[in-house]
Structure formats: C-alpha cells, structure tokens
C-alpha positions in Angstrom: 2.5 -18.5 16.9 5.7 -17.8 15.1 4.5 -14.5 14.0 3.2 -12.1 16.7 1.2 -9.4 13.9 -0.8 -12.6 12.7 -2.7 -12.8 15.8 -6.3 -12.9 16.0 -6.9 -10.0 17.3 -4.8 -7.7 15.5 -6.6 -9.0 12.6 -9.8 -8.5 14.1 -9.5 -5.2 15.0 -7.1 -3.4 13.1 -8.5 -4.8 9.2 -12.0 -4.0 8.0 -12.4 -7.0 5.3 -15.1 -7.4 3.0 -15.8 -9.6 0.1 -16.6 -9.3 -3.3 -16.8 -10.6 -7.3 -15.3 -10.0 -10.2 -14.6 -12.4 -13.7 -11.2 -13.6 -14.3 -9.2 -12.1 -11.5 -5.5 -12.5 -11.7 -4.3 -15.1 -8.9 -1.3 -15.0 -7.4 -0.3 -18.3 -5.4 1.0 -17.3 -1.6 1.8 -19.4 1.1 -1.9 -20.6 2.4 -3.8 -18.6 0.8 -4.5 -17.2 -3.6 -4.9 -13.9 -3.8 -7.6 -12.3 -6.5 -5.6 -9.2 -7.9 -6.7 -7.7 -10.9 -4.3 -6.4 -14.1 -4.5 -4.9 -16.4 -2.1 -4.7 -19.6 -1.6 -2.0 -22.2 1.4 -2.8 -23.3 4.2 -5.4 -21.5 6.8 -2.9 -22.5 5.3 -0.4 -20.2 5.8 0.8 -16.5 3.6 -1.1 -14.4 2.2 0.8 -11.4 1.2 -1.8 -8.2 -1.9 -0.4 -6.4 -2.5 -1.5 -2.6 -5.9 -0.6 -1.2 -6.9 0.7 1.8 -8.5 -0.4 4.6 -12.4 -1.4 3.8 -11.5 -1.8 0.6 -11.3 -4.0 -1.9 -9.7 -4.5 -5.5 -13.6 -4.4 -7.6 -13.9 -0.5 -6.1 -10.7 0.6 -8.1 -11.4 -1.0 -11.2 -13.0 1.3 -12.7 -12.3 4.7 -13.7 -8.7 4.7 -11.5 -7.7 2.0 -13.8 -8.7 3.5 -17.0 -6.6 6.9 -15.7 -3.7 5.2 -15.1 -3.3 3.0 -18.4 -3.8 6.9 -19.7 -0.8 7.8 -18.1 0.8 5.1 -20.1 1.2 2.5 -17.3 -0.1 -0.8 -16.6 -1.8 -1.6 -13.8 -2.2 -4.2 -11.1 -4.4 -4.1 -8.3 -3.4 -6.3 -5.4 -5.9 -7.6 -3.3 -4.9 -8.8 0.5 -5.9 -12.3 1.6 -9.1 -12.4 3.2 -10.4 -9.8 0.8 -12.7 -9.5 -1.8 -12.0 -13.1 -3.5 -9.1 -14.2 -2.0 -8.8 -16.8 0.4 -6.7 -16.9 3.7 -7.3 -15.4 7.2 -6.4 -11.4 7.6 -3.0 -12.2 9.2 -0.5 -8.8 9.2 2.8 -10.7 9.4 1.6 -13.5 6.4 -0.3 -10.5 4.1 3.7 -8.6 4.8 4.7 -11.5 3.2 2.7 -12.2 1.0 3.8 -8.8 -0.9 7.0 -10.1 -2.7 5.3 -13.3 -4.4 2.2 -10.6 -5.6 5.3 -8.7 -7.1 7.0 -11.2 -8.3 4.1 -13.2 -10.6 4.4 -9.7 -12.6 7.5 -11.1 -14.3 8.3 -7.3 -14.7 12.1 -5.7 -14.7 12.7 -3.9 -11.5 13.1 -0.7 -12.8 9.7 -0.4 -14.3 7.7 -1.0 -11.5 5.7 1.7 -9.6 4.4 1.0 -6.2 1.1 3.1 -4.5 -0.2 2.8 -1.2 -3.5 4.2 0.2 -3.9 4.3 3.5 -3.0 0.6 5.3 -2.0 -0.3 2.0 1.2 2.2 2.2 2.3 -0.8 4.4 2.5 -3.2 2.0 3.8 -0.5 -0.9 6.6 0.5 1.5 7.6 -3.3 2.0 7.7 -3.7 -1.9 9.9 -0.7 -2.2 12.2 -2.1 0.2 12.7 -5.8 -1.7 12.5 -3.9 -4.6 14.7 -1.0 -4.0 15.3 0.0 -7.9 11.3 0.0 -8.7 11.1 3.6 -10.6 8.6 5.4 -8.1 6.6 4.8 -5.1 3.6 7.1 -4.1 2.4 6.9 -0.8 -1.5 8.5 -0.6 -3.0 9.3 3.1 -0.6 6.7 4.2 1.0 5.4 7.6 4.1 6.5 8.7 4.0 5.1 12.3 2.1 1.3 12.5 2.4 0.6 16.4 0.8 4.1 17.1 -2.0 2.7 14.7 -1.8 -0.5 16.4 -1.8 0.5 20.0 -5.4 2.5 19.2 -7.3 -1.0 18.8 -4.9 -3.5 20.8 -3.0 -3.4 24.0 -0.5 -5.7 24.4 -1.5 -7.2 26.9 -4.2 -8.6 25.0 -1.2 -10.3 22.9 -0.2 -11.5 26.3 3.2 -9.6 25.4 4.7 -6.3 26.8 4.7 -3.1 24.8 8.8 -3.1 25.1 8.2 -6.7 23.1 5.8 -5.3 20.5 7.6 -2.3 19.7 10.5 -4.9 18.9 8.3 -6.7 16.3 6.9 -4.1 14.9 10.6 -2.1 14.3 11.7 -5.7 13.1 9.2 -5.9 10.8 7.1 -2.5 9.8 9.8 0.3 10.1 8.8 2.7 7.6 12.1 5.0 7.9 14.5 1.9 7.5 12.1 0.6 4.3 11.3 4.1 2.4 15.1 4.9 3.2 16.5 2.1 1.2 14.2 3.0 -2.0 16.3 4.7 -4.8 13.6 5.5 -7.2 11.1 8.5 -6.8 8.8 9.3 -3.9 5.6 10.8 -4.4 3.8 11.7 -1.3 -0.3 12.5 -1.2 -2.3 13.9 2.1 -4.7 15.8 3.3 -4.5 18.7 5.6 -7.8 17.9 7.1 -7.2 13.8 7.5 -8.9 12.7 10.5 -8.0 9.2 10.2 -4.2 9.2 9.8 -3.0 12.8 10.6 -1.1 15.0 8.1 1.7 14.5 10.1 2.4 10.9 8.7 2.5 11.9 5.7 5.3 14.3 6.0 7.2 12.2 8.2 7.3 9.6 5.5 8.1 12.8 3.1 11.2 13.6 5.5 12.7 10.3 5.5 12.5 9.4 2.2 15.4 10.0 -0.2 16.1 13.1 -2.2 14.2 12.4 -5.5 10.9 13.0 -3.2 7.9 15.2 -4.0 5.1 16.2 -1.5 1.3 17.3 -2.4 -0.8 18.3 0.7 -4.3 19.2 -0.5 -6.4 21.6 1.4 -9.9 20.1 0.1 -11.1 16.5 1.3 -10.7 14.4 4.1 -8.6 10.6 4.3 -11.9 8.8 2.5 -12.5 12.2 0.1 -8.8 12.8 -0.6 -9.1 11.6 -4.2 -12.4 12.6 -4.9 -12.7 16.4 -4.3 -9.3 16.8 -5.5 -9.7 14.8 -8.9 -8.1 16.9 -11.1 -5.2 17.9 -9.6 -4.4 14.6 -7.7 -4.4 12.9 -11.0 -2.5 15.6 -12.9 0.0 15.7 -10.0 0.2 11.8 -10.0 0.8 11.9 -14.2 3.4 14.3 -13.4 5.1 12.2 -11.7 4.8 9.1 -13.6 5.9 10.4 -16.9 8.8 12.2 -15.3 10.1 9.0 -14.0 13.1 6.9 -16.3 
C-alpha cells in the first residue's frame, strides 16, 4: 500500500458512506474512480463557492434550498461529492479522496481568485487541502470542522490495527493532513462556523483552526444547535453571517 490513510480500515470506520440519485450530475474524472458532483451556474462571471459535505452525507441532501441561498448571494455553486458516495464510484480511500480534491477543482475551469471553498465537518479536510493548492481562492469557511485529524482518527483506529506505530502515523498524517501548515498558506478570507454545544467535534477545533489562520479571519460560535443542528436552528443568522462574508470578499 503506497498510501497508509487508504487502508481498509480507516475507511471503514472513520467514513459513513451512503448512496444516492440524482439526473445529470456533473462528473469529474479522478484517478480510479468519477465522482457525481453537482453545479450549479448563475452566471460564469461569478464567484463560485465549492461545498464539501460532511460525514453521512451526500451531495442530493444539499441541493436544495442551500443551493438556492447561495446562488442568492450571487455565487455559483458546486457541490463535490467524495468517491464512494452518493453516485460516485471508487472505494472510500482518505489518501486517494485527498487527492482527488485538486482535479474536482480543477474541472471548474474557474480563475483562482474567484473560488470560495466550505467545509462541513470531515469535509473541512478536503476544503482546507483546496485552500492550500489554491492559496489565492477568495474565502474559505470552515463549518463544525476538524482542526486535529489523528485525534479523530485515533477514536476508531489504533495503529496497531495498521500494523504501524503511532510515532509512524502521526508522521503521515502531519505529511499529509496538517491543518496549521494548510489554512496557514491561504491568503484569501477565513470564515469560521461552530457550535458551542458540538458534541461531535468540540468547539475547541474550531477555534484552533480560527487561531492559525491568517489575519483576514472571522469567527461565529453560535450558542443554539448542536454539530448535526448547527445550520438548522441558527438559519437566519448562519446565512446572513455567511452572505456577509461572501459579498465582502474581492
């Protein structure tokens, strides 16, 4: 295995992946697998914001009315689906869906600059690796994400199980998911979103990840909602501080 985060088990126990359907998804080509992402265009001109899920999700439960808010705010919008989700082919492999993040990117044919990366959840992993190949995107907002992966990690898999020592996997993971050396690098606008009563990934990533980004950085901890209800019980002033932020961008 060439990759030590596309083992089996990591896979197994650390992704929740489910399927579903929707018409005329927008495939990207990666290596050994097509992803089914979804976009959708208001006007090519426009800032086009890159939504990853999060875990247990999949693109179809975001196509509704999160899309509709966010071509509101002016933007288009792609959802990215991960390989082994909804309609996309491939095994749930960490190291390959890391990889797979510059080619979903990339089939935008978008400038740089007017790209806007999100990440719920696990999918802050994947928006934090786009904001480090793409380091002049305009804004990156990071919802009830992951600061820390191995601590997330080391709650499903021991290394042993990865017939590896922990001194070896904390190697890998630093090589690969270090999300102070990736959100450091960014030099558009940080928007972080958590809540105060997360049970899932603690408060406390989220203002880590607030810390050690740059100084263009905003941070909204909401008081209502948990990581699953976040958006939900919050709906008018997550999306009102999320416009905010995307019409004060360049």
């Amino acid at each position: 295995m060439n990759n030590i985060l596309d083992h089996s088990l990591i896979g197994q126990r650390y992704f929740f992946p489910r399927k579903g359907f929707f018409a005329d998804p927008f495939w990207v080509e990666v290596d050994g697998a097509r992803l089914a992402c979804s976009y959708h265009e208001i006007n090519p001109g426009a800032k086009t914001l890159v939504h990853f899920h999060g875990n247990g999700e999949i693109v179809d439960d975001w196509r509704g009315d999160f899309v509709t808010l966010i071509n509101q705010m002016g933007c288009n919008c792609l959802l990215a689906e991960l390989r082994g989700y909804g309609q996309s082919s491939g095994q749930v492999q960490l190291g390959k869906m890391i990889s797979d993040v510059a080619p979903t990117i990339e089939a935008l044919k978008c400038k740089e600059q007017d790209l806007i990366f999100f990440g719920r959840s696990v999918g802050a992993i994947f928006a934090l690796e786009a904001a480090a190949r793409f380091p002049n995107a305009a804004g990156l907002v990071l919802e009830s994400a992951i600061a820390d992966v191995l601590e997330r990690l080391l709650l499903r898999v021991h290394p042993d199980e990865l017939n590896i020592d922990l001194s070896t996997l904390r190697n890998v993971v630093d090589q690969q998911l270090n999300h102070q050396k990736k959100i450091a690098l960014f030099k558009g606008d940080v928007l972080v979103l958590h809540s105060v009563n997360d049970g899932l990934v603690d408060v406390s990533h989220g203002k880590r990840l607030y810390d050690w980004a740059p100084e263009r950085k905003t941070i909204k901890l909401f008081d209502q909602g948990d990581h699953n209800s976040i958006m939900m019980l919050n709906a008018e002033e997550y999306f009102a501080c999320l416009e905010n932020f995307i019409r004060s961008l360049d």
